[in-house]
C-alpha positions as CSV (number, residue, x, y, z in Angstrom):
1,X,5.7,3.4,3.3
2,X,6.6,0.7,0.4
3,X,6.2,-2.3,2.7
4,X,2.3,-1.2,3.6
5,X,1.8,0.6,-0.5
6,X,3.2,-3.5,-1.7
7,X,0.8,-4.8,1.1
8,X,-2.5,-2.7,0.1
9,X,-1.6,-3.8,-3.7
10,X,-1.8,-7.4,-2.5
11,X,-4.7,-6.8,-0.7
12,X,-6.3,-5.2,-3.8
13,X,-5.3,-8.3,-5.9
14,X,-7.3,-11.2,-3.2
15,X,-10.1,-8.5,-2.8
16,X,-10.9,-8.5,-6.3
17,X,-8.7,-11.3,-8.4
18,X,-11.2,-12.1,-10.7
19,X,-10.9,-8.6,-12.0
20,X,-7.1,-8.2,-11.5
21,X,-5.8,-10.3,-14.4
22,X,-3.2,-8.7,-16.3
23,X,-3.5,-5.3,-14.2
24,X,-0.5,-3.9,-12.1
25,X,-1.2,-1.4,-9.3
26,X,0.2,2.0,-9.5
27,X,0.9,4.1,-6.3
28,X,-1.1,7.5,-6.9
29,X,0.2,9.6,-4.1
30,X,1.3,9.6,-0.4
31,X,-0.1,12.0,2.2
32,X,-0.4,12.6,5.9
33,X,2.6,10.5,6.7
34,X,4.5,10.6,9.7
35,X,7.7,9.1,10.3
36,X,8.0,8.1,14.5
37,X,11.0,5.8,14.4
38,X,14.1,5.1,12.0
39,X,14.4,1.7,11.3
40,X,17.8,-0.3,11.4
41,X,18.7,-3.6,9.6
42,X,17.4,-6.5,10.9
43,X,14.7,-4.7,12.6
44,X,11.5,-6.8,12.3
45,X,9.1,-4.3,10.8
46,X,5.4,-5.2,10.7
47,X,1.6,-3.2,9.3
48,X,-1.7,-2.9,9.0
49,X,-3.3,-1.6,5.9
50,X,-6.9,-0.9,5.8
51,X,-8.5,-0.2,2.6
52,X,-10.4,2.9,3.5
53,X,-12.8,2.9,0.4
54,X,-12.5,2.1,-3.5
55,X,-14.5,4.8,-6.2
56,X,-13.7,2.8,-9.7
57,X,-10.1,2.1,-9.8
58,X,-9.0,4.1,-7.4
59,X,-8.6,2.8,-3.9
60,X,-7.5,4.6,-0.2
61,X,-5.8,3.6,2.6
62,X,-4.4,3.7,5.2
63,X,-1.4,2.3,7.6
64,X,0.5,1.7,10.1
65,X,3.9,0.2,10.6
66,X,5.8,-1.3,14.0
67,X,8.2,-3.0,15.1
68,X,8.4,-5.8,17.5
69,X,7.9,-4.1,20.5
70,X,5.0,-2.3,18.9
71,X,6.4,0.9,18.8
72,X,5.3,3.0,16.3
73,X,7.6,3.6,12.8
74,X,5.3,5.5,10.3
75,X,1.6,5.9,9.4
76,X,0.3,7.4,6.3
77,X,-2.6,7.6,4.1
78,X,-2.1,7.0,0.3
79,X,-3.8,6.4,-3.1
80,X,-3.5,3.5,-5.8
81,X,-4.9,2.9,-8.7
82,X,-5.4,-0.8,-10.3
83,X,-4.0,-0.3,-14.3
84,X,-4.1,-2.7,-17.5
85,X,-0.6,-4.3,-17.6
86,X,-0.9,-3.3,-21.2
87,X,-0.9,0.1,-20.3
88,X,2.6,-0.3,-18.9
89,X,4.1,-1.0,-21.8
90,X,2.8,1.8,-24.0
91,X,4.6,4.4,-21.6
């Protein structure tokens, strides 16, 4: 769930980097998850993330994750919000 929440932040970032100077992306919450597979080290682990549609600064998504073979490890829908960096620091 980290590895596709990281990826959807990136994709947030090329999406829209002119307006993602100084801003950090905060993960909101996590829901309808489903864990299919435990994952081992040195398991190749791959995604998709899909930005399922943005309302102000808050975006939704949702992903999968697999492995090689294309077997299924987890999917999940989650929220993130884009934040000023400077925010950050006031907490």
């Amino acid at each position: 769930v980290e590895m596709m929440a990281q990826t959807a932040a990136a994709l947030i970032a090329y999406s829209i980097r002119n307006e993602t100077v100084d801003k950090i992306v905060y993960l909101m919450n996590i829901e309808s998850t489903k864990f299919r597979k435990p994952v081992f080290p040195k398991t190749k682990v791959f995604s998709d993330v899909n930005a399922l549609r943005s309302k102000g600064r808050v975006w939704r998504f949702e992903g999968n994750s697999y492995d090689a073979s294309e077997n299924a490890i987890c999917e999940a829908k989650w929220s993130a919000m884009i934040m000023d960096r400077s925010n950050e620091k006031n907490s």
